[in-house]
N, C-alpha and C positions, 0 to 999 in steps of 0.2 A: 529564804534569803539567797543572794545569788552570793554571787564569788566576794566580789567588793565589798560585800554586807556583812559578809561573814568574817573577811580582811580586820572592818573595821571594829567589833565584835570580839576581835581578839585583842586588839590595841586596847579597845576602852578597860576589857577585862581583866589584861594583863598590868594597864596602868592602878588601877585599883587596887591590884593586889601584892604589887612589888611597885609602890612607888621610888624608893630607891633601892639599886638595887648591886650587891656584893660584888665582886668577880673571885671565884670558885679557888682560882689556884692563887694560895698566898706568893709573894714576890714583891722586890725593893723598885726594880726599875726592868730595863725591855730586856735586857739579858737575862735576869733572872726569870720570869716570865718566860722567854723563848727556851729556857731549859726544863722550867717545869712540863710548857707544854708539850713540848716533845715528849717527857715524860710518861703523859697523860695517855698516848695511846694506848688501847688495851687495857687500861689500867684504870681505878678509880680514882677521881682529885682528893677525895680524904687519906688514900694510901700514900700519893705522891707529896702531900700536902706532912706526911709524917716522916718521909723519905729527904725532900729537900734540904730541912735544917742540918740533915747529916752532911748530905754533900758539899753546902754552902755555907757549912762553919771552916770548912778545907778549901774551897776555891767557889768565891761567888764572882769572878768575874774571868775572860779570857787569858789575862798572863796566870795568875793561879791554876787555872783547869790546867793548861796545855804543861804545866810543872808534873802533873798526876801521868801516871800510868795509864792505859786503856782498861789494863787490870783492876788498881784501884779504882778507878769510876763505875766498874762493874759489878765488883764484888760491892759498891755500898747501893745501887742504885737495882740491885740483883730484885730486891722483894717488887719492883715493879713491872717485873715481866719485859721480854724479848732486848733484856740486857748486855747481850753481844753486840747488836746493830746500835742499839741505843748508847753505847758507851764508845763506840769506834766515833757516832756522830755529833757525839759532846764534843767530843776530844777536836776532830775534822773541822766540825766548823768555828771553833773558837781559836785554831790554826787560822784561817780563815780572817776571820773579825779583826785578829790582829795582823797579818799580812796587808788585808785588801780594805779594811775601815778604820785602822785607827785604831783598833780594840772596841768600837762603836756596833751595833745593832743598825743594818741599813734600813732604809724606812721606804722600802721599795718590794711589791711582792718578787717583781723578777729576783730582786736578788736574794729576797731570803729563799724562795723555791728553791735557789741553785745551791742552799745550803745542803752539805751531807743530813739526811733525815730528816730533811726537813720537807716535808709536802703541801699543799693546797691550804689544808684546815689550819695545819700550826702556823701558815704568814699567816690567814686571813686572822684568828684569834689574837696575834703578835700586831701586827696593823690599826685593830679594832683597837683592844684594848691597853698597848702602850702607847701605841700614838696618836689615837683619834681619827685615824683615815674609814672612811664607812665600809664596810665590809659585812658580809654575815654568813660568816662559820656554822656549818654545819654538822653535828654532833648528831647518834643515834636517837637522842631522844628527841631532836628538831625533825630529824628526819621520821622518826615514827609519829609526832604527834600532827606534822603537817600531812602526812596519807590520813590521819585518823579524823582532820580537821574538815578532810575533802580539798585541800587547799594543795595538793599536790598529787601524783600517783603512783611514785614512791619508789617507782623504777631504778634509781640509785638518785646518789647523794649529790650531784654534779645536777640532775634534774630539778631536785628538792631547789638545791640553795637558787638556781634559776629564775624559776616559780615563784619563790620566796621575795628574791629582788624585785621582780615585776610585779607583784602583788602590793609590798607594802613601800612606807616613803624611806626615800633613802637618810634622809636625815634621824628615822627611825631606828633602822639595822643596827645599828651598835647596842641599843638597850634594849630592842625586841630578841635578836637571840640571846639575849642572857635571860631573860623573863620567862622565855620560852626552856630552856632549860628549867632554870628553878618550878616552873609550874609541872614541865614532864617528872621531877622528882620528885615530888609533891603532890600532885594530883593526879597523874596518869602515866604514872610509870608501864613499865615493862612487865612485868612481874605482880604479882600481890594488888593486881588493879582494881578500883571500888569506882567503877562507874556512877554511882551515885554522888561521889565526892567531887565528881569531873563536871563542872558548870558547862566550861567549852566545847565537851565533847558531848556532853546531853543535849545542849543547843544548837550546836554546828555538824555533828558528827555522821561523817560517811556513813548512811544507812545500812549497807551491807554490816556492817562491824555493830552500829547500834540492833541489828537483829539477834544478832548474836551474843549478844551483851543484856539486854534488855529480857527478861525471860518474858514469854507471852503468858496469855489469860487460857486456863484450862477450859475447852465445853467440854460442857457435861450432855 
């Protein structure tokens, strides 16, 4: 199969197997959302996901937060890792939201990038997934499974998501990295990996890695 083939390959397989499909971080609307995600780096969405209702039974929207300390936003948001930056940039940007939006979530990458903590993946995610603008976030496990797919070469994550938009339709990108996630969780994780379990990567998969993967035939 060439590039295209194997593009399409993943759409049919991934349609099949998450015809609808979740989004990972619970949340009410695009500010809760942009809080989680932020959350999310370094961290796992099941921990953030256990993390959130604490924070957001005390302030789920920007007049609330900015009432909290940097302190308290820290100390509850603490079990999700790099809690100093991440607690200065709740706080920051929702200073922010309510100065410069209204208390609204902008629905502009420039302007959410220009939020404190806030970087590339968390608009593209906030974009995709609150407002429908096509985008496609990429995540460790998009970026490991697109090298492993041959569908990128893995060099960083700025390449991955590239490749990824020139590959597939953009009307796609919104339900394609979510699919793509769930399938890396699921089928071809990082860790505890069962190649056998992996359709995509048995059929598509970067040969150097299916060598290595695939044990050979003993001669005798």
């Amino acid at each position: 199969m060439n590039k295209k083939e194997r593009g399409t390959f993943v759409i049919n397989t991934l349609k099949d197997l998450y015809p609808s499909i979740p989004i990972p971080l619970d949340h009410k609307d695009p500010y809760t959302l942009l809080i989680a995600v932020l959350l999310s780096a370094q961290c796992t969405d099941v921990r953030v996901n256990k993390i959130t209702p604490l924070l957001f039974a005390k302030a789920d929207n920007p007049r609330d937060m900015v009432k909290m300390s940097v302190e308290e936003i820290k100390e509850i948001i603490r079990p999700c890792g790099l809690s100093p930056m991440k607690s200065k940039g709740i706080h920051g940007l929702s200073h922010i939201l309510l100065d410069q939006y209204n208390g609204e979530v902008p629905q502009s990458f420039e302007a959410l990038e220009a939020l404190p903590a806030v970087g590339h993946k968390t608009a593209s995610v906030v974009m995709s997934q609150a407002f429908g603008v096509p985008a496609f976030p990429v995540d460790t496990h998009i970026h490991r499974l697109m090298y492993r797919w041959n569908l990128s070469n893995g060099k960083n994550v700025t390449q991955t998501e590239k490749d990824a938009k020139a590959l597939f339709p953009k009307e796609l990108w919104n339900d394609l990295h979510l699919q793509i996630i769930w399938y890396g969780r699921e089928y071809s994780p990082a860790r505890g990996w069962i190649i056998e379990k992996d359709i995509i990567t048995q059929t598509i998969g970067r040969k150097s890695i299916l060598n290595k993967t695939i044990p050979k035939k003993i001669s005798r």
